[in-house]
C-alpha positions as CSV (number, residue, x, y, z in Angstrom):
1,X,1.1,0.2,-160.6
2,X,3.8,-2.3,-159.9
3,X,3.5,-6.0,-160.4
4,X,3.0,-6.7,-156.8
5,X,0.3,-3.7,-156.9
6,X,-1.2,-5.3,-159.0
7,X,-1.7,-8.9,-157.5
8,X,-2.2,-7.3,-153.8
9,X,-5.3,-5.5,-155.8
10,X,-6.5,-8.6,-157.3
11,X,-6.3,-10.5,-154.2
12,X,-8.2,-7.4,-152.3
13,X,-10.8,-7.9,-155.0
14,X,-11.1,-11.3,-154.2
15,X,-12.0,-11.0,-150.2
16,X,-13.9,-8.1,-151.0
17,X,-16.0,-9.9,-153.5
18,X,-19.8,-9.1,-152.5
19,X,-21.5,-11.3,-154.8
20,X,-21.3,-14.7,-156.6
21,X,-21.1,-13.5,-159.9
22,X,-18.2,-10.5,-158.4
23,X,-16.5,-13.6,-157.0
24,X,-16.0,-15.2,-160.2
25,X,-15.2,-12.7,-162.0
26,X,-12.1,-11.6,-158.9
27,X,-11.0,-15.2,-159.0
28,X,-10.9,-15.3,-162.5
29,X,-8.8,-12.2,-162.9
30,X,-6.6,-13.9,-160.0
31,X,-5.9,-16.8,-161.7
32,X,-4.9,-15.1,-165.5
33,X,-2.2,-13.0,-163.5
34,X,0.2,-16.3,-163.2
35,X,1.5,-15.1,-159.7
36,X,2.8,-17.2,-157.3
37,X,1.8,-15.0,-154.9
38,X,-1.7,-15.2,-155.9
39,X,-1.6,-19.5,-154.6
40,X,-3.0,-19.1,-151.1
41,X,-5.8,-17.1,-152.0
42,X,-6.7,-19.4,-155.1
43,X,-6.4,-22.3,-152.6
44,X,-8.8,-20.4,-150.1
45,X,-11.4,-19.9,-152.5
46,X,-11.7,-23.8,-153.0
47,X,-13.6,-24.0,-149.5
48,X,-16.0,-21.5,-150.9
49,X,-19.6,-22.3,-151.6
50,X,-19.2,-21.0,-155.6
51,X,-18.6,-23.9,-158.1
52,X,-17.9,-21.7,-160.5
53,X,-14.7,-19.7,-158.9
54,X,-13.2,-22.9,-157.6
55,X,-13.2,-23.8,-161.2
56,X,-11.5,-20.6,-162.2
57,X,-9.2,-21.4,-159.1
58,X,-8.6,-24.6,-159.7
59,X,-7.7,-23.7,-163.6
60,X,-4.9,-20.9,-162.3
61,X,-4.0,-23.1,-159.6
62,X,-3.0,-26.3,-162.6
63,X,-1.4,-23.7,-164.3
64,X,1.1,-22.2,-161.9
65,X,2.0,-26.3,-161.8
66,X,4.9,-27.4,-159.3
67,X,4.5,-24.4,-156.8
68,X,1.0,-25.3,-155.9
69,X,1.8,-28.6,-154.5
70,X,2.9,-28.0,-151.6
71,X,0.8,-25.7,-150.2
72,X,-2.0,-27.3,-151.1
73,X,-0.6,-30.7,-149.9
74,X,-0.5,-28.3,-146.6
75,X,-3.6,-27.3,-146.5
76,X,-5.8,-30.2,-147.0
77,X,-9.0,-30.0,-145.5
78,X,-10.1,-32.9,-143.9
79,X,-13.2,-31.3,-142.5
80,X,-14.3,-29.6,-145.8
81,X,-15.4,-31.8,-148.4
82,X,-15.8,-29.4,-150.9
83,X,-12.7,-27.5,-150.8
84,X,-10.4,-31.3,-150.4
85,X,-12.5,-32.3,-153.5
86,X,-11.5,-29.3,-155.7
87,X,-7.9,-29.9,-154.4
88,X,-7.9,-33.5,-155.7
89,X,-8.8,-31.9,-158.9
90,X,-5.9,-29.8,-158.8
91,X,-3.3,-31.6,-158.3
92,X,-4.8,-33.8,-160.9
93,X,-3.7,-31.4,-162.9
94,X,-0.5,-30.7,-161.9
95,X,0.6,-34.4,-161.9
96,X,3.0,-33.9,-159.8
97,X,4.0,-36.8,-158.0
98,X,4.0,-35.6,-154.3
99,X,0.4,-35.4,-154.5
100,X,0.4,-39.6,-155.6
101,X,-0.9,-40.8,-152.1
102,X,-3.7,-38.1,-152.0
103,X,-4.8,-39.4,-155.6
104,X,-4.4,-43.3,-154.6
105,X,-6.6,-43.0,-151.7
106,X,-9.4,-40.5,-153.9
107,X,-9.5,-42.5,-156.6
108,X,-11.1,-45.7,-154.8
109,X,-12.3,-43.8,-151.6
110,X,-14.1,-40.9,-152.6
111,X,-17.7,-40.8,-152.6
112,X,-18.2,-38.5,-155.2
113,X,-18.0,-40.2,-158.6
114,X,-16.6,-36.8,-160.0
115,X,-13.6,-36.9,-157.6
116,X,-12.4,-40.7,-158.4
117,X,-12.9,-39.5,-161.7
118,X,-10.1,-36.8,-161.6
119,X,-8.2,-39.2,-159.5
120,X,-8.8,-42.2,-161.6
121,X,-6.9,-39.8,-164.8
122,X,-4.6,-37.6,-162.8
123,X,-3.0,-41.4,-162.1
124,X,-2.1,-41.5,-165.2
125,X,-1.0,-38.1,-166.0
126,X,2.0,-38.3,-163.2
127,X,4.9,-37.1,-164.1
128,X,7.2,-40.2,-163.0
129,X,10.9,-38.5,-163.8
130,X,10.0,-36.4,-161.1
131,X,10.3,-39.3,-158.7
132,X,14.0,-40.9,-157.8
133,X,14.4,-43.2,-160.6
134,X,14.6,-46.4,-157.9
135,X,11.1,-44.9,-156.8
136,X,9.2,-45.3,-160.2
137,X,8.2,-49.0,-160.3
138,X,7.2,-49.0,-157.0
139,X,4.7,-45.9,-157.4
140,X,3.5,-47.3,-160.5
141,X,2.3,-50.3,-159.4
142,X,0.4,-48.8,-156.8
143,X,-1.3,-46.8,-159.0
144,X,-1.8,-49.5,-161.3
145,X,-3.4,-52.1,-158.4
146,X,-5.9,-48.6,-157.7
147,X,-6.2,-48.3,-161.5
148,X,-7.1,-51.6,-161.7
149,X,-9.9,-51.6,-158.7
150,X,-11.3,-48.3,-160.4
151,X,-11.9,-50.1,-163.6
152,X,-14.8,-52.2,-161.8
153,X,-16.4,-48.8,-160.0
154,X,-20.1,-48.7,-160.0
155,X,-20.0,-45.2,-162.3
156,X,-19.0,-45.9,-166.1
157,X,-17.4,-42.2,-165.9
158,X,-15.2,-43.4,-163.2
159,X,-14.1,-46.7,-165.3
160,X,-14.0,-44.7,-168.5
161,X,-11.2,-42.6,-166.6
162,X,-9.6,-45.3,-165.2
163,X,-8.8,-47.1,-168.7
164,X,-7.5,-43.6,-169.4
165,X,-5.2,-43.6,-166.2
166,X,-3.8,-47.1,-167.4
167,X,-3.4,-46.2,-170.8
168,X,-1.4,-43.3,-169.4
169,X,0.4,-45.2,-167.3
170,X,1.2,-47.8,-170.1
171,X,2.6,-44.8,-172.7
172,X,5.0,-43.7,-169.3
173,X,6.6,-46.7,-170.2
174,X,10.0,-46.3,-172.1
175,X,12.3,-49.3,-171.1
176,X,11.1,-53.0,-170.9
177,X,8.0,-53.3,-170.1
178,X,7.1,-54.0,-166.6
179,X,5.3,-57.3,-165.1
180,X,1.7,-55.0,-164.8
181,X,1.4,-54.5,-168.4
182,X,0.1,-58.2,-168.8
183,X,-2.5,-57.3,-165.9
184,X,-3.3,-54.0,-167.7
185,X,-3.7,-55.5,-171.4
186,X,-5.8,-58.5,-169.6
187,X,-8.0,-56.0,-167.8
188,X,-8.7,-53.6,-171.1
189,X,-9.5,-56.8,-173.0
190,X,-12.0,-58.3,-169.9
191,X,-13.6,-54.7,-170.0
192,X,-14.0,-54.8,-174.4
193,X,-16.1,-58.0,-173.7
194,X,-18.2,-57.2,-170.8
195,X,-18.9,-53.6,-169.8
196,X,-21.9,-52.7,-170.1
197,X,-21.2,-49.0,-171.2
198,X,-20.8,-48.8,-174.8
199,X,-18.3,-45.9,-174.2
200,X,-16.1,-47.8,-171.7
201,X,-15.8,-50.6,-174.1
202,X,-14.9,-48.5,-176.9
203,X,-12.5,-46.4,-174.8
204,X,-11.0,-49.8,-173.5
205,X,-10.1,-50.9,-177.2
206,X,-8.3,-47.5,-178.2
207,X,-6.5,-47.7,-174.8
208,X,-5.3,-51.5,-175.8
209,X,-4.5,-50.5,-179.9
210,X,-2.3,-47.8,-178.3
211,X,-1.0,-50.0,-175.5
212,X,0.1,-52.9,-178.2
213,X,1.9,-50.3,-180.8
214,X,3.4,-48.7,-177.9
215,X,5.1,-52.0,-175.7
């Protein structure tokens, strides 16, 4: 059987999957082949009612990286919640920096806490030297101003993730340090004194101790 055998079976065993548990088990197979050509069907199973193979999707989907973007930039669904929710989680992943505007607007938006969580860290797991270098600041301030908002979301899991986006952000740095870090260092100190979550406080004060050895 040839390579492209190969995946065309997988992907057969995917659609033909007659059970939840056969589903998982097709997707999962997908996703360990590495095939590009395997992306739309990964991305299709998103909108499927089976948390457990958009998982295994979503895990095949961060791993093929770059290509995935923009088909699943393209294929959005505005009208699934599910499936767009699972793609926010993707490109999460990915960190690629096309998907910037979909995590901006998901990370404040959304209104399920789990999906401004992957936002909230996939913000700060961007991969800025993929933008035009007189595009960086710009896009990092955005997503420091969302960051920022995020810290003071109802859900402690959506703050903890936020002082992980900023502390992300902060470590992108590599030249002098831009005006937002004051905002940032202020913010992660405001959130040592006062949050009420234990873990967000404690978070907070790693992200800062790495923030000042780092700037």
């Amino acid at each position: 059987m040839t390579p492209f055998e190969l995946i065309q079976k997988l992907i057969q065993e995917v659609e033909e999957a007659d059970s939840a548990d056969g589903l998982l088990n097709a997707v999962e197979a997908l996703a360990e082949a590495h095939s590009e050509r395997a992306i739309p069907t990964l991305i299709q199973v998103l909108g499927y009612n089976n948390p457990g193979a958009a998982v295994a999707a979503v895990e095949g989907l961060i791993a093929l990286g770059e290509p995935v973007v923009t088909p699943l930039l393209n294929q959005l669904d505005g009208y699934n919640y599910g499936a767009r929710a699972w793609a926010v989680r993707a490109l999460s992943g990915i960190g690629d920096p096309r998907g910037l505007d979909v995590l901006l607007e998901a990370a404040v938006s959304d209104f399920a806490l789990s999906v401004r969580r992957a936002a909230a860290r996939g913000l700060g797991a961007i991969h800025w030297e993929k933008l035009p270098t007189a595009a960086i600041e710009s896009a990092q301030d955005q997503a420091v101003q969302v960051l920022l908002v995020a810290t003071a979301d109802p859900e402690w899991v959506v703050r903890y993730a936020a002082v992980v986006g900023l502390q992300g952000l902060g470590m992108a740095v590599i030249t002098q340090p831009p005006d937002w870090c004051a905002k940032v260092s202020d913010r992660l100190k405001a959130l040592i004194k006062t949050d009420e979550t234990l873990a967000v406080q404690a978070r907070a004060k790693l992200a800062q101790q790495s923030l000042d050895s780092h700037l």
